[in-house]
C-alpha positions in Angstrom: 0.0 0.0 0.0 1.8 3.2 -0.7 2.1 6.1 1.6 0.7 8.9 2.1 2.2 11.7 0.3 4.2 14.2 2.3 1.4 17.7 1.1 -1.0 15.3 3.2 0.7 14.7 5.7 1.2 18.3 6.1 -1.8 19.4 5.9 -3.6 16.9 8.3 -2.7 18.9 11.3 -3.4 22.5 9.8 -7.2 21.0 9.3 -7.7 19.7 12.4 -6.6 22.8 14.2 -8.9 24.9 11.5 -11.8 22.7 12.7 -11.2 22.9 15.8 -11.0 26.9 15.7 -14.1 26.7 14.2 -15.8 24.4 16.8 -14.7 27.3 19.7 -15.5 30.2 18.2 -18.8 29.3 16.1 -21.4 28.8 19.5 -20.3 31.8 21.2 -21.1 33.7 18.0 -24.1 32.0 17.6 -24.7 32.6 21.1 -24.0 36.3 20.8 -26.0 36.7 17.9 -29.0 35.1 19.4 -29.1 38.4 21.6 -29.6 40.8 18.5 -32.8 42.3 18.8 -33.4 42.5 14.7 -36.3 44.9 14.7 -35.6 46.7 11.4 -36.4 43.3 10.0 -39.2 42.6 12.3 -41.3 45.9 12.7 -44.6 46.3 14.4 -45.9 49.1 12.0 -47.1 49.2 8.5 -43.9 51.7 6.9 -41.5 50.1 8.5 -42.8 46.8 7.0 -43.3 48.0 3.5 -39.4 49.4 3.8 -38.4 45.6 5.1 -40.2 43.9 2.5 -38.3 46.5 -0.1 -35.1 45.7 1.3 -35.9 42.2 1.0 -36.8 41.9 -2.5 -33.9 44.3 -3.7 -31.3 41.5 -2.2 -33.5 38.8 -3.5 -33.2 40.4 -7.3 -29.2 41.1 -6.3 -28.6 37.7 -5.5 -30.1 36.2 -8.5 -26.9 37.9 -9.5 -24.5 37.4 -6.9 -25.1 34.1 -6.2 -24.6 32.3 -9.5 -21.8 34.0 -10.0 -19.9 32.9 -7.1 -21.2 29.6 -7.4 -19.5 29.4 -11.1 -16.3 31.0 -9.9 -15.8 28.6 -7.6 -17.1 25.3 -9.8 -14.4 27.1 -12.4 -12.2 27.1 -10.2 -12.5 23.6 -9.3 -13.1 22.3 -12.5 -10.4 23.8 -14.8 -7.4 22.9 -12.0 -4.5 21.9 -13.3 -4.5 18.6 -11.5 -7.7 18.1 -13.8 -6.5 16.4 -16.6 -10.0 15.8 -17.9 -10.9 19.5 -18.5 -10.7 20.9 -22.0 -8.1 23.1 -22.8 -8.7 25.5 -25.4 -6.7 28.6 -25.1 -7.9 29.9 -28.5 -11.8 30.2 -27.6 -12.9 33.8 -27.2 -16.5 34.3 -28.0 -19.9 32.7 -27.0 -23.1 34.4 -28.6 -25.2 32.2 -25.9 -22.9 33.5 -23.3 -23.2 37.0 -23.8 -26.7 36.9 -24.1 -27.1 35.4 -20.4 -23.9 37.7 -19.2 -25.8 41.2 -20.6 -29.5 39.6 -20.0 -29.8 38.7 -16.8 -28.1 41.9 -15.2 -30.6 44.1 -17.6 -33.9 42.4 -16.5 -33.0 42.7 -12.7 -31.5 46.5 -13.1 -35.3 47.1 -14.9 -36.9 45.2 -12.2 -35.2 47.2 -9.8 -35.6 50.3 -11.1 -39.5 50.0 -11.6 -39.5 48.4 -7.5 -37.8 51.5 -6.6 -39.7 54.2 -8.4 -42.9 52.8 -7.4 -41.9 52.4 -3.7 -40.2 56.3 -3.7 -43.8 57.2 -4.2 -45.5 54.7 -1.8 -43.3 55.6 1.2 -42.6 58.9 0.7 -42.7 60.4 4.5 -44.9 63.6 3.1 -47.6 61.5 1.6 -50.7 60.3 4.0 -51.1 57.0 5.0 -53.2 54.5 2.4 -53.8 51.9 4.6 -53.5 50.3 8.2 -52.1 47.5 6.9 -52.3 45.0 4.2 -55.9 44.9 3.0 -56.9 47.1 5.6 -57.9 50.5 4.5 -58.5 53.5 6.8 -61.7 54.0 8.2 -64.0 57.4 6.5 -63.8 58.6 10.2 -60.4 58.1 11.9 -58.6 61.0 11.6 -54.7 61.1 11.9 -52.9 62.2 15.7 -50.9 65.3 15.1 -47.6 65.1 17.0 -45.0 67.9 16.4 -41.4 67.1 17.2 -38.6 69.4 18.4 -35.2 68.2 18.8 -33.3 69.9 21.5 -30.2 69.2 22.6 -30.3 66.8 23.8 -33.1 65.6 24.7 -37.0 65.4 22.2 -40.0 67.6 22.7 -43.2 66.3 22.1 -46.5 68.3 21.1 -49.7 67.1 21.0 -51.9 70.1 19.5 -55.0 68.5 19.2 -55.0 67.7 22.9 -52.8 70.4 24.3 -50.4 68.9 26.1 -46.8 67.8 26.0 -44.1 65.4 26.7 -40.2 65.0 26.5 -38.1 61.8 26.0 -41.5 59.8 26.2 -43.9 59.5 23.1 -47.0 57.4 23.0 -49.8 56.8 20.5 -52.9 54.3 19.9 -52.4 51.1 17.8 -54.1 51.3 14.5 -54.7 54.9 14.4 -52.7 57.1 11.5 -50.2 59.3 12.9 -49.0 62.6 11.2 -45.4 64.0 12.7 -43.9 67.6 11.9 -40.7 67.7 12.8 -38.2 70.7 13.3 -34.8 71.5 15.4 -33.8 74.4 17.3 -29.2 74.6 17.3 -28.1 72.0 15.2 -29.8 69.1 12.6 -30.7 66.1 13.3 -32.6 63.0 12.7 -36.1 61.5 14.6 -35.9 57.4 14.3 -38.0 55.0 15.5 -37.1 51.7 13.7 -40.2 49.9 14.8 -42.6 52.4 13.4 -40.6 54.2 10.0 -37.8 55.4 8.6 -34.9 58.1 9.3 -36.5 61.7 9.0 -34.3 64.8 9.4 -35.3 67.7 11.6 -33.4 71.0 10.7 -33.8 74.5 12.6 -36.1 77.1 10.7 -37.6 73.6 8.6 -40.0 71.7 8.8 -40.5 68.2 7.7 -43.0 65.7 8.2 -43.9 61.7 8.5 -46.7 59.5 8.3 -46.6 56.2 9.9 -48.9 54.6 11.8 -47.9 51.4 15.0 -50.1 48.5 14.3 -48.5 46.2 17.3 -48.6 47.1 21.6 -45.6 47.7 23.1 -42.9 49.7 24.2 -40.3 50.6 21.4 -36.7 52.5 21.5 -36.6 55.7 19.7 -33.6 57.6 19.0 -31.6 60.6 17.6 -29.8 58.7 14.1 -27.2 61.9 13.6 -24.5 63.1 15.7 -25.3 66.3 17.2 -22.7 66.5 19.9 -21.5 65.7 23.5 -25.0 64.3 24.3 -26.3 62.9 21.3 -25.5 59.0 22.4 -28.3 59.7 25.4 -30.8 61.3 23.4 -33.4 58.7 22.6 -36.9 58.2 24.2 -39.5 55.1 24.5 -42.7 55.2 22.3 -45.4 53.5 23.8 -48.1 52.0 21.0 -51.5 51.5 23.5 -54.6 50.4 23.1 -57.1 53.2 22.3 -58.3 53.3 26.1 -55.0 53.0 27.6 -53.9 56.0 25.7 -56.4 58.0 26.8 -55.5 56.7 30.3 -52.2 58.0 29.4 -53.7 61.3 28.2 -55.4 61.4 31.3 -52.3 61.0 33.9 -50.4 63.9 31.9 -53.0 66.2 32.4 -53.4 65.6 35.7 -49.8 65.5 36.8 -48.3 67.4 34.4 -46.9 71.4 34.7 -47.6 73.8 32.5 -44.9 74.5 29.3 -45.0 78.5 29.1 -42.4 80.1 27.1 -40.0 81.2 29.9 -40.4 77.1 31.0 -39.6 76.2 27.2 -36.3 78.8 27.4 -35.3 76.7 30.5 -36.0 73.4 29.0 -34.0 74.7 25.1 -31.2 74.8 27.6 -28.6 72.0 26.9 -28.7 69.4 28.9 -28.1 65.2 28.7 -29.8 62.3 30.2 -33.3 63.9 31.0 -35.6 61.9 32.5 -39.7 61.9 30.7 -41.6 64.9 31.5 -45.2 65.8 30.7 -46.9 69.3 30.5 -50.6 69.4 30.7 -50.6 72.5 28.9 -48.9 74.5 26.4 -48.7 78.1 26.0 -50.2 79.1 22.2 -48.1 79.4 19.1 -45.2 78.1 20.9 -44.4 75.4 18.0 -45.0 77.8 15.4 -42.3 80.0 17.4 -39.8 77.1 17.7 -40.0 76.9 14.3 -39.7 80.4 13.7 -36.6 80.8 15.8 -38.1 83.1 17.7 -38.9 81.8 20.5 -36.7 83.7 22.6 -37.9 87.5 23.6 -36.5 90.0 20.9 -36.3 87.5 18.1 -36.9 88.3 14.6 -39.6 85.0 13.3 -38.8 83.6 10.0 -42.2 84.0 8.6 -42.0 87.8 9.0 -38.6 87.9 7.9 -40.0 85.7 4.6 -42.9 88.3 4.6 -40.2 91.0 4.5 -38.4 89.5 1.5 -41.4 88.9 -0.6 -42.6 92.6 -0.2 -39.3 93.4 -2.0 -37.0 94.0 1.5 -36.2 96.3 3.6 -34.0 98.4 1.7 -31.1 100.7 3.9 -33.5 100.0 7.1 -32.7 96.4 7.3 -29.7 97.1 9.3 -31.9 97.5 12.0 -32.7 93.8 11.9 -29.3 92.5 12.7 -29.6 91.6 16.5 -32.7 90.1 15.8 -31.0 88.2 13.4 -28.7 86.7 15.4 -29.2 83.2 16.8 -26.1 81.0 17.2 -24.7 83.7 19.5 -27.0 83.4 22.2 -26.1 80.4 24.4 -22.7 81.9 24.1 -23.7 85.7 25.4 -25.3 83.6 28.3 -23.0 81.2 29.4 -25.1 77.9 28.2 -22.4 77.2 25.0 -22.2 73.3 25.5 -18.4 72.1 25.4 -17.6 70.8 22.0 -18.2 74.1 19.8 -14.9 74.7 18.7 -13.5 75.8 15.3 -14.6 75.4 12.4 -18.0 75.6 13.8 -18.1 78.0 15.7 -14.6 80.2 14.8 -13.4 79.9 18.4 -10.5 77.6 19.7 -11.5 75.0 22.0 -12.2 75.5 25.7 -11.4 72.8 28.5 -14.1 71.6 30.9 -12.7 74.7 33.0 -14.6 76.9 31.7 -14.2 79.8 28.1 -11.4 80.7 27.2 -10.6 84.7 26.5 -11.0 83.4 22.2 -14.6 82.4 23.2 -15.4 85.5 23.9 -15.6 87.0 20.1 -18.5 86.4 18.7 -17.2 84.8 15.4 -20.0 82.1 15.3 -23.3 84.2 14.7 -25.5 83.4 12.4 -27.3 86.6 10.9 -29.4 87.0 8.0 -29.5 90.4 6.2 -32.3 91.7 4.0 -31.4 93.2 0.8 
């Protein structure tokens, strides 16, 4: 009988100790894994399943692709070895009319297919556009009307406006299963991003904008909600639970708010604008009028100038040589700074001031290189 060849010999112990790597490390990944709370993939509300499903079938049409393809590289691989004396060798072929008709085909039907899967689902989902449905074959009722919720970003912390019922809430969110929701969202400093994976896509919130979502939580429960874009020293902190009730438990809910909660005047929102990180939920069982509409003004703070009457100004033709007068009213970013509140962090380029310690400002943070002011023409 002959022996075994010497590569074999060599190559015994290399496999074992490759398998047996394998058979350490595999169950604690496994193990680790089995922790991973998927919930993109496994949402509770009806836009956040559409955009799974859409994610789903754009890899399925990629790996109609993807897949053959590395299953022939590696079957080429195998069968064309040199050891493989069976093979054919032809080192003068060069074309295949069958093959280039599967090679340009294939790619082309699933590019189209894509294409028309993404168009339609731009449309579909587009965070602007009310709701259609519920959920699948369940269309919304003639007289259900959507929950308003406006959303202000702070930093760093979310505040909550309930219009229709006049109240408020920060870092805590809650709405009734089934029931369409309609969000507007803005920012006050800086611009960031409102993100509950459970219920929708990523929406931006940008100071002196406005943007909106539709979505709507079909499932109870309590689900994590976050800020998706960096905003500074306390943006890892800033998220907030939504709660999806029943109909009767939300007005429960509605019910305990107003009766425990303070009132959110505009000298209390000035306080609460105020940076500040890990803030517990607060409620307010009523909120002083037009205070959204000044948020999103920037205005909100005594001796402002709103955007709407500086957009009025504008489209009147502006305010000619007088519009100097404007200027400090004009002038936002400066503010925190003037009063002592500038969160550490805002450095240059930002802000056009060198960086300060945790000590305290140093004598550079003292020149107001970092206002923002808008001039009319």
């Amino acid at each position: 009988m002959p022996s075994p060849s010497p590569v074999r010999h060599r190559r015994g112990p290399a496999a074992s100790t490759r398998r047996l790597l394998q058979a350490l490390v595999l169950p604690p990944l496994f193990l680790l894994l089995s922790g991973c709370n998927f919930v993109v993939m496994q949402p509770s509300g009806d836009v956040a399943l559409q955009q799974r499903n859409l994610v789903l079938a754009s890899m399925g049409l990629m790996l109609l692709i993807i897949l053959p393809v590395i299953g022939l590289t590696l079957w080429f691989a195998w069968r064309y070895r040199a050891s493989n004396e069976n093979a054919t060798y032809r080192p003068d072929w060069h074309h295949s009319t069958q093959l280039e008709v599967v090679i340009w085909t294939a790619p082309l039907l699933i590019i189209i297919a894509l294409g028309a899967l993404t168009w339609i689902s731009t449309h579909t989902l587009d965070p602007f556009r009310p709701l259609g449905r519920l959920a699948p074959n369940r269309p919304i009722p003639a007289d259900v009307k959507p929950l308003q919720v406006e959303a202000v970003a702070l930093d760093w912390k979310w505040l909550f406006f309930y219009p229709e019922l006049g109240i408020a809430t920060v870092n805590e969110l809650a709405a009734p299963v089934d029931r369409p929701l309609s969000f507007k969202l803005t920012a006050t400093s800086v611009m960031n991003a409102f993100y509950v994976p459970a219920l929708a896509g990523m929406i931006y919130a940008m100071p002196g904008m406005e943007t909106k979502l539709h979505a709507v939580i079909n499932k109870e429960g309590v689900y994590d909600g976050l800020a998706s874009q960096y905003s500074g020293s306390g943006f890892s902190r800033m998220t907030f639970k939504f709660h999806g009730l029943k109909p009767e438990e939300f007005d429960a809910w509605v019910a305990k708010t107003k009766e425990k909660g303070t009132d959110l005047t505009r000298e209390a929102y000035l306080e609460l604008e105020k940076p500040s990180e890990g803030v517990a939920p607060r409620f307010y069982k009523s909120v002083e009028g037009g205070l959204y509409s000044a948020i999103l003004n920037m205005c909100a703070q005594p001796g402002k100038m709103c955007m709407s009457e500086m957009m009025h100004i504008d489209a009147n033709g502006g305010g000619g040589k007088d519009s100097h007068e404007n200027r400090e009213r004009l002038q936002y970013d400066n503010r925190r700074l003037e009063q002592g509140q500038e969160p550490n962090g805002a450095t240059v380029p930002a802000t056009g001031r060198p960086p300060r310690s945790e000590g305290g400002a140093s004598e550079g943070d003292k020149a107001p290189h970092g206002d923002m002011q808008l001039h009319h023409h």
